[in-house]
Every structure is written in C-alpha cells, then in structure tokens.
ZAMAR-813284 format. One line per 5 residues: number of its first residue (from 1); for each residue x negated, y negated, z of N, C-alpha, C. Coordinates in steps of 0.2 Angstrom, whole numbers, always signed. Example, Ala and Ser with C-alpha at 12.3 -4.5 7.8 and 13.67 -1.06 7.14 Angstrom:
BEGIN
1) -66,+28,+39,-62,+22,+39,-66,+16,+39; -64,+11,+35,-68,+5,+36,-64,+0,+39
END
This chain:
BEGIN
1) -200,-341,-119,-196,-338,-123,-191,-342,-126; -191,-341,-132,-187,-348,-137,-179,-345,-132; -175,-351,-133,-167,-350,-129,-162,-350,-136; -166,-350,-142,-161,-350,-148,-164,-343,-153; -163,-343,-157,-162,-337,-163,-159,-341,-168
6) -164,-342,-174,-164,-347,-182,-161,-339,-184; -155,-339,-186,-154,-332,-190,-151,-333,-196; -152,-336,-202,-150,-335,-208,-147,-343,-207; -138,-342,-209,-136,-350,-210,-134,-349,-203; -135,-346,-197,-133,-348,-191,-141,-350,-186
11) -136,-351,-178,-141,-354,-173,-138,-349,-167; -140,-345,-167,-138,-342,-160,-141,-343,-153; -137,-345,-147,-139,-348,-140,-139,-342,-138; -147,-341,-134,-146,-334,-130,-146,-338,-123; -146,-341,-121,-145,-342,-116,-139,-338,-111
16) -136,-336,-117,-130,-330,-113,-131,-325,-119; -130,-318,-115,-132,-313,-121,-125,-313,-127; -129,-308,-133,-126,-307,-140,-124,-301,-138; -119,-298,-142,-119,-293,-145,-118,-292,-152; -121,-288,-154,-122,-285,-162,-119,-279,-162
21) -113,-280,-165,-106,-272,-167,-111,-270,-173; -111,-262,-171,-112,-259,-178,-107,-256,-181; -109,-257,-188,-105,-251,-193,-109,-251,-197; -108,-241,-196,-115,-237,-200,-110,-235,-208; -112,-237,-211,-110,-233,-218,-114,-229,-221
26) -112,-224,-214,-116,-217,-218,-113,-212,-216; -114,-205,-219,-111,-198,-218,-113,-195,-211; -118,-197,-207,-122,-193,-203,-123,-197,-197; -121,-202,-196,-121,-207,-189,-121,-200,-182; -125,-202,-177,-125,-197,-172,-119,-200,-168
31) -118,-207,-168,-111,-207,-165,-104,-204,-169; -103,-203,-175,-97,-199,-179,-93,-204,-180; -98,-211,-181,-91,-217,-185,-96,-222,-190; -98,-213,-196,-102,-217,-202,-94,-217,-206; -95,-223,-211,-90,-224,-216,-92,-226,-223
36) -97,-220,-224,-98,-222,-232,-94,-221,-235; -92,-225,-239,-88,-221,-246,-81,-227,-244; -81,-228,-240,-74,-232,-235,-73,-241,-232; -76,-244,-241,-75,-252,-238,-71,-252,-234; -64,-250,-237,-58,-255,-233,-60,-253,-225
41) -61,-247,-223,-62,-246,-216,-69,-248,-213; -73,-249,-214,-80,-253,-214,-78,-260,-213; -75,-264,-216,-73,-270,-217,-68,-271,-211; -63,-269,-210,-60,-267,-204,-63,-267,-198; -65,-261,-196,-70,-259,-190,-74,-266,-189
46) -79,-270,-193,-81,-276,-193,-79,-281,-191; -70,-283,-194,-67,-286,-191,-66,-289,-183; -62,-281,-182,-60,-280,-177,-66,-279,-172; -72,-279,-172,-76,-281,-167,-78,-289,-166; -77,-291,-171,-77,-300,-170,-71,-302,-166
51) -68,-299,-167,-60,-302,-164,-60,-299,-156; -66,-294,-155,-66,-292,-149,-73,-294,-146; -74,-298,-149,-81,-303,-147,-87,-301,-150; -89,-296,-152,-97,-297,-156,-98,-304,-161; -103,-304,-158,-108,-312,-161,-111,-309,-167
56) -111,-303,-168,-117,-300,-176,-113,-295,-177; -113,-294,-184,-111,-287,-186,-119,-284,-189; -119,-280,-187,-126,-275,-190,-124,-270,-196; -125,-268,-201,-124,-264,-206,-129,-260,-209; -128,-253,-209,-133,-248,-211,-130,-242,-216
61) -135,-240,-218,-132,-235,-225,-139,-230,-224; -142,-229,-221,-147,-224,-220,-148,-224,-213; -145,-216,-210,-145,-214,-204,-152,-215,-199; -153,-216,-194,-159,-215,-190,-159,-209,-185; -152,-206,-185,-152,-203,-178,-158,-197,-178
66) -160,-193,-173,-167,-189,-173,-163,-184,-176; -168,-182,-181,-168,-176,-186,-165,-178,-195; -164,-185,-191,-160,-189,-198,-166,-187,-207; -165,-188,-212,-169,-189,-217,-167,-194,-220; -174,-196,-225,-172,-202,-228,-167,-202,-233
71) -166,-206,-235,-159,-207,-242,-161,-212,-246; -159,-209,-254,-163,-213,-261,-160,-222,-258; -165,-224,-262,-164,-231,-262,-157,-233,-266; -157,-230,-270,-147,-234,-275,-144,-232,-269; -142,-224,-268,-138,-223,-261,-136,-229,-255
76) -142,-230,-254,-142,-234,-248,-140,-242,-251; -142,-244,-255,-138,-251,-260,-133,-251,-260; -130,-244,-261,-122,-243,-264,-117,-244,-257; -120,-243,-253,-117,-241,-245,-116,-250,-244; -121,-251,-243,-124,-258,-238,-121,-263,-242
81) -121,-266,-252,-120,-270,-252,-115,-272,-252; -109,-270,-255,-101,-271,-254,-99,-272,-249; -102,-271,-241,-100,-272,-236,-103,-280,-233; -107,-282,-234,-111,-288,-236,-108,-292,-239; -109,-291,-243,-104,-296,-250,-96,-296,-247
86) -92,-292,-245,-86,-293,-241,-85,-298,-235; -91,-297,-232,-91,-300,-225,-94,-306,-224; -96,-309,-232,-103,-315,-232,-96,-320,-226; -92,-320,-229,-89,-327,-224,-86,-325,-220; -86,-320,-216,-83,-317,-208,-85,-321,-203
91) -87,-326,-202,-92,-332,-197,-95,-329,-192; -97,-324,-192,-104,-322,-189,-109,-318,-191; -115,-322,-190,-120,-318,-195,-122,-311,-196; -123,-308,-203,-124,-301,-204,-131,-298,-205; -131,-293,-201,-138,-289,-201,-137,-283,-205
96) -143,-284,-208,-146,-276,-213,-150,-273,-209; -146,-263,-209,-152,-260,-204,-154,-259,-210; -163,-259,-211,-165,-253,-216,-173,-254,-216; -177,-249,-218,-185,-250,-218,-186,-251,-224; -182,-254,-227,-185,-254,-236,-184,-260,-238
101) -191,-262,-240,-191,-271,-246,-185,-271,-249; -184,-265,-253,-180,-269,-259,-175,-267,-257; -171,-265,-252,-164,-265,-248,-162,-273,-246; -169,-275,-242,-170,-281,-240,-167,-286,-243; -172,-286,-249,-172,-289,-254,-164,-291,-256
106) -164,-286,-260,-154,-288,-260,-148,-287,-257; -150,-287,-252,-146,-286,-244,-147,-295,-243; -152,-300,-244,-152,-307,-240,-150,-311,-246; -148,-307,-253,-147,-311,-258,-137,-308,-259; -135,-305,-255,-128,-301,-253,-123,-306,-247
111) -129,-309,-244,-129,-312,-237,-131,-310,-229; -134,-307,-232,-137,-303,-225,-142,-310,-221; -141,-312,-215,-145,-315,-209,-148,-315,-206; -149,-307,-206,-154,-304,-202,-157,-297,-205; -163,-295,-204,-167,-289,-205,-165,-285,-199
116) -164,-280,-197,-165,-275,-193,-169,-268,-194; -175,-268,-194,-182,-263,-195,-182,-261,-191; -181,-254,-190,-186,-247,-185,-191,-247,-185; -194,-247,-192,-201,-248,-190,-205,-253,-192; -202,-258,-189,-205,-266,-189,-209,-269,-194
121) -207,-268,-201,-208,-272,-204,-214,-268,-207; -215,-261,-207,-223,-257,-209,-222,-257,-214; -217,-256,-220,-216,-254,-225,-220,-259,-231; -223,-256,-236,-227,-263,-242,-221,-267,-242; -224,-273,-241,-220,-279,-243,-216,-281,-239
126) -214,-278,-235,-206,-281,-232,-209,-286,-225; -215,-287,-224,-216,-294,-220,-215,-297,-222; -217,-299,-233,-215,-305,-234,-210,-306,-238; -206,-302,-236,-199,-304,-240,-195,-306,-231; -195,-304,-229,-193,-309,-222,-196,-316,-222
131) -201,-315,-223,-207,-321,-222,-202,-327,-228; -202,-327,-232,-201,-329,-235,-193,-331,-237; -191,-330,-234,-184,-331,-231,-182,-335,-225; -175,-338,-224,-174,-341,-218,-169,-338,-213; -171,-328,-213,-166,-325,-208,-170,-322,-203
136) -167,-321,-199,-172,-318,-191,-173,-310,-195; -178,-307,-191,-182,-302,-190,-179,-298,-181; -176,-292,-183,-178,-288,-176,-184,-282,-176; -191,-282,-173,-194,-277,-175,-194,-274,-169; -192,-267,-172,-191,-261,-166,-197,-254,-167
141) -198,-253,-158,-205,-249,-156,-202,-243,-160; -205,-239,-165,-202,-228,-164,-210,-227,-165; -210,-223,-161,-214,-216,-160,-211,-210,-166; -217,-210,-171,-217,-205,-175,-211,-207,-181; -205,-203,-185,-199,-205,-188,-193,-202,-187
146) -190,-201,-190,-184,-200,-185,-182,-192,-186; -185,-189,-190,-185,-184,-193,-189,-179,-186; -194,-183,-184,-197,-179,-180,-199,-183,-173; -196,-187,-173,-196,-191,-166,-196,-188,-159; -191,-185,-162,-189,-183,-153,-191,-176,-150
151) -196,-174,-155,-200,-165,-154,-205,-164,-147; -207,-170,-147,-214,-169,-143,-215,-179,-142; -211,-182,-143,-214,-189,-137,-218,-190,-130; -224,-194,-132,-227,-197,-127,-234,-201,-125; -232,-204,-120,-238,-211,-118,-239,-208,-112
156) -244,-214,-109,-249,-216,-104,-242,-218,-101; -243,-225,-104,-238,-230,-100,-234,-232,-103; -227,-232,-105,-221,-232,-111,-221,-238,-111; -220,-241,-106,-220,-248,-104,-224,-252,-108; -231,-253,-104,-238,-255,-110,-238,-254,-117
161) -237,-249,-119,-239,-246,-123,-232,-247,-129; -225,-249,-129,-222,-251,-131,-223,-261,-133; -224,-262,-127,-224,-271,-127,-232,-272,-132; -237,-269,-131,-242,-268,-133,-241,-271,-143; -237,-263,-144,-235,-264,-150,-231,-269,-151
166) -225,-271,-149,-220,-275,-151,-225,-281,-153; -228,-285,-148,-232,-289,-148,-238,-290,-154; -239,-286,-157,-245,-283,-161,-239,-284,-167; -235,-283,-168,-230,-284,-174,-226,-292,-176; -225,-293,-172,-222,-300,-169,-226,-304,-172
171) -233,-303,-170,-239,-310,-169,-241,-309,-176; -239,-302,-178,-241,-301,-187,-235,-306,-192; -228,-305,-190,-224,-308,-192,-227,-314,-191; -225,-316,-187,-227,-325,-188,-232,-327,-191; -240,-324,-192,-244,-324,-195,-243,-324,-203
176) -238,-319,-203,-235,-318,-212,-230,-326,-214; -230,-328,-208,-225,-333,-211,-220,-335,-207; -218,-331,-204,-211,-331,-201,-210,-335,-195; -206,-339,-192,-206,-342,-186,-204,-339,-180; -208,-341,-175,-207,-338,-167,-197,-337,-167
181) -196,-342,-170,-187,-343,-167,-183,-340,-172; -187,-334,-177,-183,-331,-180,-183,-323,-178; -189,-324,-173,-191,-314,-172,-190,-312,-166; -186,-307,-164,-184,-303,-157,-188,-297,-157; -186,-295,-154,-191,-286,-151,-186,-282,-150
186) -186,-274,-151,-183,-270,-147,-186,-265,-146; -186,-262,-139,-193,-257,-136,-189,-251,-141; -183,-250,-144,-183,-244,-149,-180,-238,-141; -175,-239,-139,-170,-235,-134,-170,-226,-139; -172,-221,-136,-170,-214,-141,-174,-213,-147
191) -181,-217,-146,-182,-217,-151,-188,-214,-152; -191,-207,-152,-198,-208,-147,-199,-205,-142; -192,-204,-137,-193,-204,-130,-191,-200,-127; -193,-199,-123,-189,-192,-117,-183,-197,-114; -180,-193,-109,-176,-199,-106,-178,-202,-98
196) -184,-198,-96,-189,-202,-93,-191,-209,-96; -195,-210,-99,-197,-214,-105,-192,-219,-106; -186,-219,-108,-181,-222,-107,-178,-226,-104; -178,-223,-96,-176,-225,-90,-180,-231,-87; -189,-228,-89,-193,-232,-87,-193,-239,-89
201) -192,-241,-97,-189,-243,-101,-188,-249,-98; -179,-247,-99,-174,-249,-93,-175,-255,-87; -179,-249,-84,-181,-253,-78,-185,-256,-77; -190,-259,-81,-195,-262,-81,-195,-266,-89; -187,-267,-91,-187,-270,-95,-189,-278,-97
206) -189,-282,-87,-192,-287,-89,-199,-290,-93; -203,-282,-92,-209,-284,-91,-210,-285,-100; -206,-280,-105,-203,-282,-112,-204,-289,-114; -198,-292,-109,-196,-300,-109,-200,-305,-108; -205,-300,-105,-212,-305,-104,-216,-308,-110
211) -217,-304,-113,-219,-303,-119,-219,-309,-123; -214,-313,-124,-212,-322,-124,-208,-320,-132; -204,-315,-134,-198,-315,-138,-192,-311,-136; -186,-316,-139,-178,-312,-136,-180,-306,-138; -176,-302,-132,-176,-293,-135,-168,-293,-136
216) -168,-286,-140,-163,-284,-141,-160,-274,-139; -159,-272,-135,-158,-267,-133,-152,-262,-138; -154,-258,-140,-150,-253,-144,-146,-246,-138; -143,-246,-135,-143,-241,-128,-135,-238,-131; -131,-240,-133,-124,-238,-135,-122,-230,-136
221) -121,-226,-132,-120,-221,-135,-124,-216,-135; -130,-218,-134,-135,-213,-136,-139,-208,-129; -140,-203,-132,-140,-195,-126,-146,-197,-121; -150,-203,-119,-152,-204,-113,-141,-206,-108; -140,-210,-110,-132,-209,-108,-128,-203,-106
226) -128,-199,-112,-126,-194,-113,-131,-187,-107; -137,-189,-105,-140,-185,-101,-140,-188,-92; -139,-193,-91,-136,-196,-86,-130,-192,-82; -123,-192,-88,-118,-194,-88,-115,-185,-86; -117,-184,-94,-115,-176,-96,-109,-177,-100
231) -109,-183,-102,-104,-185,-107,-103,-187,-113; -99,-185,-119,-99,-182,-126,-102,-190,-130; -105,-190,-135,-104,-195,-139,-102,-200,-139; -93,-198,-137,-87,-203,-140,-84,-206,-130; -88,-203,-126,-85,-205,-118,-92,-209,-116
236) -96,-214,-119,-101,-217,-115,-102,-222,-115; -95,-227,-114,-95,-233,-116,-94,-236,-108; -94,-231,-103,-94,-234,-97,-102,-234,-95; -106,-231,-97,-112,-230,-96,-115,-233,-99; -113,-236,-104,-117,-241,-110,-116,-248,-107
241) -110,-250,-104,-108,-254,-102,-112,-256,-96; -113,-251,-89,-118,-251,-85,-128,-252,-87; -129,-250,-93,-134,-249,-93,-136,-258,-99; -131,-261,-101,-132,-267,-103,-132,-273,-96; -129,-271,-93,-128,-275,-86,-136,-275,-82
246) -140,-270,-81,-146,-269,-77,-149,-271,-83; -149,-271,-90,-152,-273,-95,-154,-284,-95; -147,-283,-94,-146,-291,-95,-149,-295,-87; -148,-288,-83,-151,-291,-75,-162,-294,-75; -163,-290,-82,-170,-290,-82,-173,-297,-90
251) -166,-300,-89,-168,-304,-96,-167,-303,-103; -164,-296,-104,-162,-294,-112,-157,-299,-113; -157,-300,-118,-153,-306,-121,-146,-305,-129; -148,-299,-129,-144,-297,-137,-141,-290,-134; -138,-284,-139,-136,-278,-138,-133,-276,-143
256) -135,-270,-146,-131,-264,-150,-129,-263,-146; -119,-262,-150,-115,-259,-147,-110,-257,-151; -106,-250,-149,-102,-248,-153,-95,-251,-151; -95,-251,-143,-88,-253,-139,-88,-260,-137; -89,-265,-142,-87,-271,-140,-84,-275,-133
261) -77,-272,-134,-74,-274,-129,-76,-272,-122; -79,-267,-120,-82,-265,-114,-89,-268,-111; -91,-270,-118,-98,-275,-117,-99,-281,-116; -92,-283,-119,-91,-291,-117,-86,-292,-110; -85,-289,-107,-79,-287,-101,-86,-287,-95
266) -90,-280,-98,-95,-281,-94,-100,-287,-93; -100,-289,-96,-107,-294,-97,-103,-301,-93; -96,-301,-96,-93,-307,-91,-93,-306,-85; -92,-301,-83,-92,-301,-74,-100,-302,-70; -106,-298,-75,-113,-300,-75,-113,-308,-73
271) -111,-313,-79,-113,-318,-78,-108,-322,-75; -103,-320,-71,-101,-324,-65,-104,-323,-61; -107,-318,-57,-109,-315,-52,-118,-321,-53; -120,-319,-59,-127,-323,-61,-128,-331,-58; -120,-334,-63,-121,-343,-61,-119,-343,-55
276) -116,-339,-51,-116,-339,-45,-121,-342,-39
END
C-alpha cells in the first residue's frame, strides 16, 4: 500500500493517519451543521478545524444523508465554489464531495485537491476528469442511493462484497489514467447498511486495507454511533472518537470528521501506545 497520497499541489504521509474536517454547505446535512447561504461561517468552521488539526478540509453542497434527494447542478456550484475559491490558500488540501463531472470540473479549476465520490466515479465522464488531472480520487462502496439506501440493505458477505467492489473501481481508475498514489477507498460507513453490516465493517476493516489502497473511513456522527450509544446527533464524538481508534488499530489511515479535536487527542494516544 503506497505510504503517500499525490493530492493536488500537496503530498500527504500516511504513515500516520489524516483527518478530513467536513463542511457541508447544505440545508439538510443529517448532522445539523449544513451552511449554505453562509460563506463567512463556512470559511470559519474550516478554519478553525485546521487550527484544531485536520490535514483536509472536505466541502459538499449536495446532501448524502438516507432519504437525501439530488440538487440541480448551479445549486450545488453555487454552494461549493465560493468556499473553494476562499480556501484555495488555507495550506491544506481541499476536497469536493459530489457525483457530478461538471461540479468536478470546476471545483479542480476553484482549487479543489481532491475528488470525494459516493459513488465512485460511476457518473459519465467523471473517471476522466480526475483522470486527467493531478488530484487524488476517494471512491466510496453505497448500496443502492441515498434516497433509498437504507430501506432494505443486504449481502452475503459485506466484507467481500464491499472490497470486491472498491477494488473493481480503483483498478478502473488507474486504468482511466489515474495513479495508484492518487486513489484511496472507502467501504461507505451508513451507507447501504444495517448496523450489523457496519460493525462487521469495522472489524474486519483490515481485510479493506488489504486490498493494497489508503482507506478512508467516514464514521463521524452517524446512527450506526447513534445505535450503539443511544445518543443524539450532536453527543457522538466520543464514540466516533472510539470507533476511529479500532479503525486505525486495523490500518485505516484517513477519517471524516466533524469533531476534529477529539480525533486528533484520540489518534495521539493510539499512536503512542502503537510506537510503543
């Protein structure tokens, strides 16, 4: 597995994990901290997760949460690219969530470093608009879309049958063009899944990592947490914080994260205990 990440004008060493802060700028985020319409607080919020350690800021303007629907494409341009263009020189690279080419498209001409697809690159065209570029690619598993994902999910073996795909997608990418040290994976946490499915996820996440690309884990917040726990939306950052730790104990190397500083607190005690 490469020990770097080619991401736009940066070089990220995984050799110790990343975190990637998100800011959704959108109406409908299932965690309740979209900011559309609210550069200045967008811009902020971003900040101030660099200053609390995220290595990536992630940026989204079209909802994924289950039962989410799409949003026109200028919407989503109008969301995404001001926050882009404001952050181009914030010193750490910026990711665009979105399944659409022409978001892509001028999201990497705004400054964007990174791709972030849910559904890994399936959309016409958008393998070789990454392709053709020199920013990294995350391609993430979903079962079904987001609208109807979480009605009736299920495999054989979630495990298999997720690394299966990732891998199927990946080896297309590189095929399209793209370089091994630009593409990571994500098995897609909530996406798809019971919270059986999830768990299993989790804990067989090396088998992911075997795969031979960085993963990245999205777990922040989201109701596998919340079903564990029994705890609201806005209380799961100790549980996010626990479930990156067993994450990172299996070789995940990246992580979506709403609560920055609780990720980097946790992840440092992880890796003292690790060089140990």
């Amino acid at each position: 597995m490469p020990t770097t990440l080619r991401c736009g004008r940066y070089i990220l060493d995984l050799r110790r994990p990343k975190l990637m802060g998100i800011v959704n700028v959108t109406t409908d985020s299932f965690s309740g901290d979209g900011r559309r319409g609210d550069l200045a607080g967008a811009i902020a919020q971003a900040q101030g997760m660099i200053e609390a350690g995220a290595d990536l800021i992630d940026i989204g303007g079209e909802s994924s949460r289950p039962g989410a629907e799409p949003v026109p494409l200028q919407q989503e341009l109008d969301a995404v690219l001001p926050v882009l263009e404001a952050l181009r020189e914030c010193g750490v690279p910026l990711s665009v969530d979105t399944v659409k080419p022409e978001v892509m498209r001028e999201a990497l001409q705004a400054g964007a470093d990174l791709v972030n697809d849910i559904s890994a690159l399936s959309a016409g065209g958008a393998m070789d608009v990454v392709a053709a570029s020199p920013v990294a690619v995350c391609l993430m598993h979903m079962q079904g879309q987001p609208r109807s994902m979480q009605l009736d999910p299920h495999y054989g073996d979630v495990v298999a049958e997720v690394g299966d795909y990732l891998e199927e997608r990946a080896r297309a990418a590189e095929a399209a063009g793209s370089g091994r040290d630009r593409i990571m994976i994500d098995p897609g946490f909530g996406f798809g899944k019971t919270l059986a499915h999830n768990i299993s996820l989790l804990r067989h996440a090396d088998r992911i990592v075997a795969r031979g690309w960085p993963v990245l884990a999205g777990m922040s917040r989201k109701s596998m947490l919340g079903g564990l726990t029994g705890r609201p939306v806005g209380e799961r950052e100790f549980a996010g914080a626990a479930a990156i730790v067993l994450a990172a104990e299996r070789g995940v190397r990246l992580f979506r994260v709403h609560d920055v500083a609780a990720a980097r607190d946790a992840l440092a005690v992880w890796a003292a205990v690790a060089d140990s």
